[in-house]
C-alpha positions in Angstrom: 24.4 -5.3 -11.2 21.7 -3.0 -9.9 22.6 0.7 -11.0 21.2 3.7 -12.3 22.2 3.8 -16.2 25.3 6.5 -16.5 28.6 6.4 -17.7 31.8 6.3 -15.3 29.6 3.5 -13.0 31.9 0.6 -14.2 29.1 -1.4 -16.6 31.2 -1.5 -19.5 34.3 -2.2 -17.9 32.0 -5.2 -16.0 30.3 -6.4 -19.5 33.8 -7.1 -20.8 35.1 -9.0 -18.0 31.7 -10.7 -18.4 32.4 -11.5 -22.4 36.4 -12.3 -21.0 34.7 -15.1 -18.5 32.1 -16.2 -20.8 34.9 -17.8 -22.6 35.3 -20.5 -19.4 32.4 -20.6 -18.1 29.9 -20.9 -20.7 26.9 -20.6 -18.7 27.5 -17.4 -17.4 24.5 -14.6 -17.6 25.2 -11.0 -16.9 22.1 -9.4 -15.4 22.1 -5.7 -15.4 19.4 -3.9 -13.6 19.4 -0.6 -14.8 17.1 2.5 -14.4 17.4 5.3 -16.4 17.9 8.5 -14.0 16.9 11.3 -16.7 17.0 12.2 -20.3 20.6 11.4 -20.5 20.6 8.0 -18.9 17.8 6.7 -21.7 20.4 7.8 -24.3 23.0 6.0 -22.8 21.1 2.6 -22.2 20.0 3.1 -25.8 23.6 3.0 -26.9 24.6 0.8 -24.4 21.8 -2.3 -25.9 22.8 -1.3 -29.0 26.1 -2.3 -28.6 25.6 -5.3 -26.1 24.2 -7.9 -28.7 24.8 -11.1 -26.7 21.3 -12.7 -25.5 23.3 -14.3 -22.3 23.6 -10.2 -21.0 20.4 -9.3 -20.1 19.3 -5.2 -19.8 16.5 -4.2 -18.3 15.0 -2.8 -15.0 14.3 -3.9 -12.0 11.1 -2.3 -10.2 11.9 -2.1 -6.5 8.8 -4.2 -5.8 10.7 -7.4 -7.5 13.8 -6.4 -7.0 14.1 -9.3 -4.3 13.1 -11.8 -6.7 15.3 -10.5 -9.4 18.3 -10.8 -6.6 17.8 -14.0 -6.1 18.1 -15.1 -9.4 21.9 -14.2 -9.1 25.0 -15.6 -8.0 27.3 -12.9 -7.6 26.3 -9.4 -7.0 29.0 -7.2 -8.0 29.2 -3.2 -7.7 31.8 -1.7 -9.6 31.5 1.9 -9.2 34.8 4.2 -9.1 36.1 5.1 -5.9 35.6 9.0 -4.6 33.7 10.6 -1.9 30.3 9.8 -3.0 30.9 6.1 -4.3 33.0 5.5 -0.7 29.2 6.0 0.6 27.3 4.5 -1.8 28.5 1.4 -1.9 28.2 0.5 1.3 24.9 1.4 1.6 24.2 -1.0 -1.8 25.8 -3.5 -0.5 23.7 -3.5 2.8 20.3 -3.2 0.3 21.2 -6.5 -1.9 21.5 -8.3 0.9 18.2 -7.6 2.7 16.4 -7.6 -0.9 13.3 -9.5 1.1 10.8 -6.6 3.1 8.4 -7.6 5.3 5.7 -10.4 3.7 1.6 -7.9 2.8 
């Protein structure tokens, strides 16, 4: 998941259908590419690692410049924002960006 780090943007609700999964399919790694998006969003992924434990669900950001690579690594790219007027948008538009993760070659 690539997201900025807020509440009401579906990561816990995707970390526990990861750890439900996990249970089957032991191989499964949960990347999530957050960013921060102000004070509030450091305090949240601050709680958020503190309590996500597991070493298979992975934290961390993504700078846009390897955000390709990072995109590769996965399997499923999943978006699990509410729906409402802004997310309706949005996701489209994320969509379209994972899958054209690659710009032009310097």
């Amino acid at each position: 998941m690539v997201s900025g780090a807020a509440p009401g943007r579906g990561i816990e609700l995707l970390i526990d259908a990861a750890r439900r999964l996990r249970a089957s399919h032991p191989d499964l790694v949960l990347h999530l590419w957050l960013q921060p998006t102000g004070d509030d969003g450091v305090t949240y992924l601050a709680a958020l690692r503190a309590a996500t434990p597991e070493p298979w669900i992975e934290i961390g950001p993504a700078p846009y410049a390897s955000l390709g690579d990072a995109l590769g690594q996965a399997t499923v790219l999943t978006i699990p924002h509410p729906p409402g007027t802004y997310m309706d948008v949005a996701l489209p538009v994320k969509l379209f960006d994972s899958l054209a993760p690659a710009g032009p070659s310097s």
